[in-house]
N, C-alpha and C positions, 0 to 999 in steps of 0.2 A: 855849791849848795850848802844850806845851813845844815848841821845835825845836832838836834837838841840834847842837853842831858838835863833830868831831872834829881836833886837833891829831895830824897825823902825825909833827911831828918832836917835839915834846914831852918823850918819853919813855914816858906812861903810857900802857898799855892801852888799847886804845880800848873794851871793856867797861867797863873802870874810869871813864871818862871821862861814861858814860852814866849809873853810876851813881850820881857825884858830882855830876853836871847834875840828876838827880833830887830827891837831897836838898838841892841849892839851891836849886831852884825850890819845894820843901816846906817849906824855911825860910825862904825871902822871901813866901810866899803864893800864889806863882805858882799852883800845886798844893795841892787841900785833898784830904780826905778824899772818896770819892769820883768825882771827875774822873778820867776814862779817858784810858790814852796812848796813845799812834800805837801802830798794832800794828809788831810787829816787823818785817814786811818793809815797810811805809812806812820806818820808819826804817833798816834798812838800803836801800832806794832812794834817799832822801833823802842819805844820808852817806857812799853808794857801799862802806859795810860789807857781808861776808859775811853772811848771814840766821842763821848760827850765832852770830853773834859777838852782834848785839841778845840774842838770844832766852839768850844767858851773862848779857850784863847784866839781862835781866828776871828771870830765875831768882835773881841775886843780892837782886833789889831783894827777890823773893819771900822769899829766904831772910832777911835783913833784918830783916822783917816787915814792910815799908811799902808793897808791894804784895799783891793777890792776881788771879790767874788764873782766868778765868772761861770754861771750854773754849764755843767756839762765839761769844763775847760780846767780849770782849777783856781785856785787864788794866787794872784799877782800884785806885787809892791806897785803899789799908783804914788807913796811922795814918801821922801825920807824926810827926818828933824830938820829941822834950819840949823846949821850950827856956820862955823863964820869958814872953816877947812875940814878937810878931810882928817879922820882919829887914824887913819892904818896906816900912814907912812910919817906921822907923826912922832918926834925925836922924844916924842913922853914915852910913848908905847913900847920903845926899845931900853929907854932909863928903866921904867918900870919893868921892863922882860927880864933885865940887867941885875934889878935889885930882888925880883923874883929866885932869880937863881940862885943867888948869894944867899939869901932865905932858906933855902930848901937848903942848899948845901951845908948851912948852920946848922942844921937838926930843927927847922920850926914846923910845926904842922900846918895845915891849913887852918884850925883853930887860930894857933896864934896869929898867922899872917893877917888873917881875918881881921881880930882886933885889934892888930897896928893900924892897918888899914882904914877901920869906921873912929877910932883915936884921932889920927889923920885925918878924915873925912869931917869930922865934929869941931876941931880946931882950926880947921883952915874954909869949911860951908857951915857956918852953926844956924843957919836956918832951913837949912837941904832935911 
């Protein structure tokens, strides 16, 4: 099962946050088709969120198409991305886990890694 964390200083949304946590756990595997998520006031219990704020981000995912609503039952993944393979046993995941560590073990914070990472992200998708 997913367990969300929210970033309050961030900047994004914290709807947003839940719903980008989504589609990552549906494109590493985490999440397939079918598998139910925390109903909404779990996770807002859990992340100390408003109960309106989850139930934003579940209506997004719904609008998406990658969830559906099942009154009484709870919410269930009906389609993940199209992507062309699977992100979770992919050999980027473990370079990155790799380069991750090496990171931390330098002294960077998450700041920094941050902005290597959207530097990276701007020079190699510069219209992402």
């Amino acid at each position: 099962m997913v367990e969300f964390r929210i970033d309050r200083h961030g900047g994004m949304a914290a709807y947003l946050q839940i719903v980008q946590q989504v589609q990552e756990a549906l494109r590493l595997g985490i999440l397939a088709v079918g598998d139910q998520l925390p109903t909404a006031a779990r996770v807002a219990r859990d992340t100390k969120l408003n109960p309106n704020t989850t139930l934003k981000a579940y209506r997004e995912l719904e609008h998406l198409g990658l969830v559906e609503a099942r009154p009484g039952v709870g919410t269930f993944v009906s389609a993940v991305p199209a992507q062309a393979r699977p992100l979770g046993d992919s050999p980027f995941r473990a370079e990155l886990s790799d380069w991750m560590g090496r990171a931390h073990a330098a002294g960077l914070d998450w700041a920094d890694v941050s902005a290597l990472v959207t530097a990276a992200r701007a020079e190699h998708y510069p219209t992402v």
